[in-house]
N, C-alpha and C positions, 0 to 999 in steps of 0.2 A: 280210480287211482289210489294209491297208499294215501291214510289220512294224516300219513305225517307230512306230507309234500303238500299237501292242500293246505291245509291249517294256515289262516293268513292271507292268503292269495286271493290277486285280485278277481278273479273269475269266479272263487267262493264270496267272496263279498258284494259279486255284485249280484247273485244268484240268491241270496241270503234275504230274506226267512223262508226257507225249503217249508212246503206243505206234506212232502212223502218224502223220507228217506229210508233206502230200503238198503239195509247191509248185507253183501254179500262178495267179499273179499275174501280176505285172510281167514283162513284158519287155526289162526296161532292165538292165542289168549290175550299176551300184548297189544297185539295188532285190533281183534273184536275190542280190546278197552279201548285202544286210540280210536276206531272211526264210532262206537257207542259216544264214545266223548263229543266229539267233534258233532256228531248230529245232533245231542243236546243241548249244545250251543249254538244252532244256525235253525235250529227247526222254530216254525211259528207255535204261536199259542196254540190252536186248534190243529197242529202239527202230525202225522202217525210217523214212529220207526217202526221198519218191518226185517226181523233179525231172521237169515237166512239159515237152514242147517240147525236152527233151535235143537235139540233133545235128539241130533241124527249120531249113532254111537258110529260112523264113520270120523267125527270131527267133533271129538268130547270138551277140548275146550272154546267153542264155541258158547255151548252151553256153560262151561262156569265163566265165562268172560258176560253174557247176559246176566249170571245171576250176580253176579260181585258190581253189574251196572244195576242192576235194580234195589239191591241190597245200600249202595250207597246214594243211590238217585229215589227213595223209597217216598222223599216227602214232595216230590215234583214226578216224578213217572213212573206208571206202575202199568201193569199189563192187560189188555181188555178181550184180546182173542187168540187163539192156538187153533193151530191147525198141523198134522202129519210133521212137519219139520219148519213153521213158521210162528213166528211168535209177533201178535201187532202192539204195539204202545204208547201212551200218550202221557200228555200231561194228566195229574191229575183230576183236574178241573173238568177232563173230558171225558173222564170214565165213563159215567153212567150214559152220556150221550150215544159212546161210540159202542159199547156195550148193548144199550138197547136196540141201534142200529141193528146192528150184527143180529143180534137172538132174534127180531122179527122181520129183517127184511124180504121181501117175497121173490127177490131174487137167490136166495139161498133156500129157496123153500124144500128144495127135495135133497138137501143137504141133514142127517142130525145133528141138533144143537143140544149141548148138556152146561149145567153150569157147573164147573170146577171154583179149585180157589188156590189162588196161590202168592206165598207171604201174606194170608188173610186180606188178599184183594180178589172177590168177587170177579171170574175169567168165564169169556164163552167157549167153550171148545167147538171145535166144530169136524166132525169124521163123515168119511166118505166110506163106505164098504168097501170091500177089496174089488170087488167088480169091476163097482163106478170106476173106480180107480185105474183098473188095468183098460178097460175101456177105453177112457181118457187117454192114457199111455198107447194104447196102437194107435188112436185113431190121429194123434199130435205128430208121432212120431212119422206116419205115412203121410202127412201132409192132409190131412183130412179134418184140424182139428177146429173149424168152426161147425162143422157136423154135431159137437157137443153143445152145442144149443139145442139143437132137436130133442135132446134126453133129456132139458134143464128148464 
């Protein structure tokens, strides 16, 4: 729902401290600041947001609405992984955890990982060939898509 209608509410408070929140709303700038807001206020300590449409040039400020959240949330939550159009984040404190996670876990293993950096915080990228990808894309889209375990 809109995070200006939640904000308060009892159903957020009782559901509070979220382990994953994962934005993917609005695409209006305002709207990505209100629900970035609102999930760093209700997320736990070892917490991930997962910002939808990251760096997609369909919905531009998406991405300046992450980065004006991280620019001002810089000394509590910074970014640990990127992927095609997702961007994952934590608290500080979690970086390196969820970071090293990511770079070696052997469920992502036939995935490449690269280390980027962004606002000088150390980030995993992570890319899928265009193959993989379109792969994934028929075989999801026919209903087929636990088949993509077989390749992974």
């Amino acid at each position: 729902g809109n995070s200006r209608k939640l904000d308060g509410s009892s159903e957020l408070q009782q559901a509070s401290p979220l382990r994953f929140v994962s934005i993917d709303g609005s695409h209006e700038l305002d709207l990505v600041a209100s629900d970035a807001d609102l999930a760093s206020r209700t997320i736990t300590d070892f917490g991930v947001i997962c910002f939808d449409d990251f760096c997609n040039p369909e919905f531009p400020e998406v991405t300046l609405g992450v980065f004006d959240f991280l620019r001002s949330a810089h000394e509590r939550f910074v970014p640990f992984a990127i992927t095609q159009k997702k961007l994952f984040v934590c608290k500080r404190e979690y970086h390196d955890f969820y970071s090293s996670l990511v770079a070696h876990s052997e469920l992502l293993r036939r995935i490449e990982r690269k280390s980027i950096s962004m606002n000088g915080v150390p980030v995993v990228l992570l890319r899928q060939s265009f193959m993989e990808r379109a792969r994934y894309e028929v075989l999801a889209r026919s209903g087929f898509g636990g088949l993509n375990n077989l390749f992974y």
